[in-house]
C-alpha positions as CSV (number, residue, x, y, z in Angstrom):
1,X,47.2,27.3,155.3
2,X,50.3,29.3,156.7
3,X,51.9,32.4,155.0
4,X,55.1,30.4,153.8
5,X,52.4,28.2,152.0
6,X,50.8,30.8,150.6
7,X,54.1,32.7,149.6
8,X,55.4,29.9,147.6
9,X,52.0,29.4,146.3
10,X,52.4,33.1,144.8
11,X,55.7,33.4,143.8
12,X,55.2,30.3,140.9
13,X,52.8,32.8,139.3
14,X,53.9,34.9,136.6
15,X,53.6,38.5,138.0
16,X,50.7,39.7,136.2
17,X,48.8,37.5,137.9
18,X,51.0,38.0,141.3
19,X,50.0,41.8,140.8
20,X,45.9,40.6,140.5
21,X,46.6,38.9,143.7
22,X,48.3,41.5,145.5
23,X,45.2,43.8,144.0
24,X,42.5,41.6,145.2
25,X,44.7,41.5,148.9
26,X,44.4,45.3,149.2
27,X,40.8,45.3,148.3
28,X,40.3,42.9,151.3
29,X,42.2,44.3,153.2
30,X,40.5,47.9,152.3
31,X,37.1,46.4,152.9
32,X,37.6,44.9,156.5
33,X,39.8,47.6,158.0
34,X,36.8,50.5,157.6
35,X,34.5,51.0,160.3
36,X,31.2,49.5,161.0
37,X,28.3,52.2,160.7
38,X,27.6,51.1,163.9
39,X,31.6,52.3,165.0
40,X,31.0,55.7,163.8
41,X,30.8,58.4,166.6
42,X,27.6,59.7,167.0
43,X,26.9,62.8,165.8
44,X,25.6,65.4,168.1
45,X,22.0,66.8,167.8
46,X,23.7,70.1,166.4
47,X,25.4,68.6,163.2
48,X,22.0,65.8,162.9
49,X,20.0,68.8,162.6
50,X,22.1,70.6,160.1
51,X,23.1,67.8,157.8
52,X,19.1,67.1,157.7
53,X,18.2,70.2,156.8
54,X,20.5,70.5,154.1
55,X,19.5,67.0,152.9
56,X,15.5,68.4,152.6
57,X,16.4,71.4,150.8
58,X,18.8,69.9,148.2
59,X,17.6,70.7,144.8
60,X,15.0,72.8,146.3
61,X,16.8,76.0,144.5
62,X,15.7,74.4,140.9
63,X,12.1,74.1,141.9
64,X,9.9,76.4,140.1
65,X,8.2,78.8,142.4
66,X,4.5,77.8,143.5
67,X,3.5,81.1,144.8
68,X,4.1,84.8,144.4
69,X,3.5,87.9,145.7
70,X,0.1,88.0,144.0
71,X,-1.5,85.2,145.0
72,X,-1.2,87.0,149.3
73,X,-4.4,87.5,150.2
74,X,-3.8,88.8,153.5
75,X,-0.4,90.7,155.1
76,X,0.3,90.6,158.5
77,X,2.5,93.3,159.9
């Protein structure tokens, strides 16, 4: 199929349905042009080491605490 086909194709649908097409072409088109994970610089072992860390402590702050100072047994100085 060539685009003069698939213009005239289009242009005999009432636009609604020319807008639903020209819709579902920008979703393709959205879809293909991103990156590949695999494309995606890789990170350096500076921001890896950051974003993990902040991925482990998320929520963390809501956590009820376990211990307290009470329950040290021992200090170290």
């Amino acid at each position: 199929m060539n685009y003069a086909h698939l213009l005239s194709k289009i242009q005999v649908l009432p636009e609604g349905k020319q807008l639903e097409v020209l819709d579902f072409v920008e979703y393709l088109a959205d879809k293909f042009a991103r990156p590949a994970a695999s494309d995606v610089t890789a990170w350096t072992e500076r921001e890896f080491s950051q974003l993990a860390m902040v991925q482990a402590l998320r929520g963390m702050e809501d956590e009820p605490a376990l211990y307290t100072d009470a329950d040290i047994k021992e200090r170290w100085q």
